[in-house]
N, C-alpha and C positions, 0 to 999 in steps of 0.2 A: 590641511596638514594634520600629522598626526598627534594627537595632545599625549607628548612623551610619560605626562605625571598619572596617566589615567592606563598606559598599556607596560609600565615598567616594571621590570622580573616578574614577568606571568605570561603566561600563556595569553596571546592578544585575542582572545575567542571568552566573553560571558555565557558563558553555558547556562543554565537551567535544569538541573536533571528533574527528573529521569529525561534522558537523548535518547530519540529511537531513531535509527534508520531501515532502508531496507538490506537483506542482507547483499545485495546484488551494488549496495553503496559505500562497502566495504571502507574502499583505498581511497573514499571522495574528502573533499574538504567539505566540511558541516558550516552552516550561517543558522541561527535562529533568527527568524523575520518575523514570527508571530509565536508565542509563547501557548502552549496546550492547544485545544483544539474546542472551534466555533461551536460546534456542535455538543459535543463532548456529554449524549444522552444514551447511546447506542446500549442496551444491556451488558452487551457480552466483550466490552470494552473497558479497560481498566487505565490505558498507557496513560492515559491524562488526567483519571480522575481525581487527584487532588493540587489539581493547575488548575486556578480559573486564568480565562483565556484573553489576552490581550494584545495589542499589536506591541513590539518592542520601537520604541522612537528612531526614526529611519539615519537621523543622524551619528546614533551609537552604532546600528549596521553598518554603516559608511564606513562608519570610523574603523572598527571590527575589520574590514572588507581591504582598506589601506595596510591596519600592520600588519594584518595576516600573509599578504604578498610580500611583503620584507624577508618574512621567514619560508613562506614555500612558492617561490615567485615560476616556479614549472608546473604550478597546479593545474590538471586537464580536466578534473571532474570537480561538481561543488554540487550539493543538495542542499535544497534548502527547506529549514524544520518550522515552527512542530509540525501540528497535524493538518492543518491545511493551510498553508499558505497563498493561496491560489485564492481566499476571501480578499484579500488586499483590492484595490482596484486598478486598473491597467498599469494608471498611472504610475502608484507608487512601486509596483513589480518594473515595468519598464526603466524607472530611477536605479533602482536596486542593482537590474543588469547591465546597467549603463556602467554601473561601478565598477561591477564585476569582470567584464570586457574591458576598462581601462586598468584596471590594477593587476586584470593575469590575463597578460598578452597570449598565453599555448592555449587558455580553459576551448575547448571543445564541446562541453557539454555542461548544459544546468537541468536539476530534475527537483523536485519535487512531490509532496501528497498532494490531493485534492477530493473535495467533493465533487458529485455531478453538479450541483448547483451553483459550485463558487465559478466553471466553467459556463453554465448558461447564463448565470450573467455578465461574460462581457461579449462585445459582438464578432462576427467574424472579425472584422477587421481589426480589433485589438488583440485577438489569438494568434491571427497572423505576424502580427508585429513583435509580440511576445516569443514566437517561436523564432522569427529573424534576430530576433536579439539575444538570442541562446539557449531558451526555453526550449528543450527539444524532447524533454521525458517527461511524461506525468503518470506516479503509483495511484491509483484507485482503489479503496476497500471496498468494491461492491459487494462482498459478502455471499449472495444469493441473487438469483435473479425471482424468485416466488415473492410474490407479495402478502402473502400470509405470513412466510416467516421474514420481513423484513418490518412487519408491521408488530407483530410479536416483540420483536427485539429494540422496538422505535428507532430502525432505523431513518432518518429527513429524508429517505429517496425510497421509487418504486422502478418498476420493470422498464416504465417508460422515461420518469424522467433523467433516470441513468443512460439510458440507450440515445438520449435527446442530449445530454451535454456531453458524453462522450462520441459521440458520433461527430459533433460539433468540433471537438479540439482534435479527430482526425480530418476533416476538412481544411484546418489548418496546418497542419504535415506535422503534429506533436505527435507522436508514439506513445502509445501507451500500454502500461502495466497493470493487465488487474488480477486484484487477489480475489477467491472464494473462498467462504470458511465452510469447511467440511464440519460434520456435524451441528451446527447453526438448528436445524428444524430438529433434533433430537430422534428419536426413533418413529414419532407420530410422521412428522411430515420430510420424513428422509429422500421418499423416493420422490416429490415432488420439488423440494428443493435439488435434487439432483438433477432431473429434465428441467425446468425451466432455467435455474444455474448455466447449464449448457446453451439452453435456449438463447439466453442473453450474452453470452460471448460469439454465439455464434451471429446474431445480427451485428456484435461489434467487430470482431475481428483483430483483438486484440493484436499484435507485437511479438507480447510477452503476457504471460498467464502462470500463475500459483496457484497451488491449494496449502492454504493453511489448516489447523483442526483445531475447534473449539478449545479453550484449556480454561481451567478453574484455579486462577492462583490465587483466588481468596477462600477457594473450597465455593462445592455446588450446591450449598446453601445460601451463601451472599450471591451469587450469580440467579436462582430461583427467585430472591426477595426481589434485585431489579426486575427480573422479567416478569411478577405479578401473578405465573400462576406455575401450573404443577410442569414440570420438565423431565422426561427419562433420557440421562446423556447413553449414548450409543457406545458398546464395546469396543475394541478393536475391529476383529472381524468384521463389524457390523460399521463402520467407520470405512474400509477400505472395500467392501462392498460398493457404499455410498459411492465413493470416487469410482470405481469401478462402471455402475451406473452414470454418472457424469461424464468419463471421459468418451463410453458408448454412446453417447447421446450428442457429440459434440461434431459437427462438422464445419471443422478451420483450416483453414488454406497452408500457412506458414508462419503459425504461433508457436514460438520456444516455450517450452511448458517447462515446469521445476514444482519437487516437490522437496526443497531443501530447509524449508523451516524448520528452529528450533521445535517447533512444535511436532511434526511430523513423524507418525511411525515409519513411514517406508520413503526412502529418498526414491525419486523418481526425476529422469530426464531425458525430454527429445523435441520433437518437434511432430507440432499438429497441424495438417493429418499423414505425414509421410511415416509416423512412428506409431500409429497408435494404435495397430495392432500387437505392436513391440512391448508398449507400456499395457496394454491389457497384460498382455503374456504376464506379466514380470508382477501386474496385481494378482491377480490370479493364480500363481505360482505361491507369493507371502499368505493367501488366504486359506491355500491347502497345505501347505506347510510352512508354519508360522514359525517352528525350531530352526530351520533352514535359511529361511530369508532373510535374515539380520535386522530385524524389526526393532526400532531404538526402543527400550523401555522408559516406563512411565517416569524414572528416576533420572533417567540418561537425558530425558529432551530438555531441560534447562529452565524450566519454565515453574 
């Protein structure tokens, strides 16, 4: 039952800011299951870094999971935070959705972040169970597919064992979303994090695909001091170039691609590969002319 004295005139949801989702999780109902993120090493990452990372006690989600349906009991979408929830073990994800499926009888869909790793480790057959019980989206930051700039950045994953535990949660019919961050390898290793970038979607096969663009909200000095050593961040031009090279290099069957992050100079959307000569056009257009193309400025992107 619900302990009236603990969810009374408040919002029945403990938040923990900073809350990120994705923007694609707009209209969803939000749960914190695990508080900042396992990993929480990556350079060019800030969303968590002054959360140390913890699981939130599964019976305050419960709880959380009950009054929340009190007040939006037609809920269809729910994500669940922070940064990778997907470390928990089957088990206690399976409990969670158990919940979720009993308190919002319409939900259609639960999504979540994840590592490739927190996906290898559990087996087929708990993937499968997880996506039966409503798990049916999972966001990926894989960032790059180059393992020089994932190693650079400390990112916990490489070419392979991302392509290993995502291939893995598509065996189990989860869909997934992954993101690359544009300018990640700097101007030294642009062009190769762009082909291998490609490379590694394309043995996935993503769903859904983003480009995000590297951004320095503590300024590119605190970003330089994590990453250890010298960095040149890339221009504009030299930035949509990059993408430019990536999406050339990319061959996908029927990936929804977006390029609508706050972050983002040039919005971008279609589908890969029926569109992508389209989205070249339209990159290729903002890089000859930049005054024309409604390129969001540096001030504009929110970040």
């Amino acid at each position: 039952m619900i302990n009236e004295t603990l969810f009374s005139n408040k919002f029945p949801i403990n938040y923990e800011e900073p809350l990120f989702r994705p923007p694609s999780e707009a209209q969803s109902l939000i749960f914190q299951v695990t508080i900042g993120c396992a990993w929480n090493r990556c350079a060019f990452c800030e969303m968590y870094s002054k959360k140390t990372f913890r699981i939130k006690k599964e019976e305050e989600v419960i709880l959380e999971i009950e009054a929340a349906s009190k007040l939006y009991p037609d809920t269809r979408r729910i994500f669940l935070a922070d940064g990778n929830p997907m470390v928990l073990s089957a088990h206690k994800l399976l409990r969670i959705l158990k919940a979720i499926n009993l308190f919002f009888p319409k939900i259609n869909r639960v999504s979540t972040y994840a590592l490739p790793s927190d996906i290898r480790s559990k087996t087929p057959e708990e993937l499968i169970k997880l996506k039966e019980a409503g798990l049916k989206l999972i966001y990926v930051g894989v960032e790059s597919g180059d393992d020089e700039v994932l190693l650079r950045n400390n990112k916990s994953e490489t070419y392979k064992s991302t392509v290993e535990g995502l291939q893995k949660a598509k065996d189990a019919g989860i869909r997934l979303s992954i993101m690359i961050l544009s300018g990640l390898g700097g101007k030294e290793l642009s062009i190769q994090h762009a082909v291998h970038s490609a490379k590694i979607v394309n043995a996935i096969q993503p769903e859904l695909l983003s480009v995000l663009v590297l951004s320095f909200p503590f300024g590119e000095e605190h970003y330089q001091t994590r990453l250890g050593h010298a960095f040149e961040p890339m221009t504009i031009e030299e930035q949509l170039k990059e993408v430019e090279t990536f999406i050339s290099e990319t061959m996908l069957e029927s990936t929804i691609f977006r390029s609508n992050h706050a972050s983002n100079y040039l919005e971008l959307a279609g589908v890969l590969g029926k569109d992508k000569e389209k989205l070249l056009t339209e990159i290729r257009y903002a890089i000859t002319n930049p005054d024309e193309a409604g390129l969001r400025p540096e001030w504009a992107r929110g970040l």
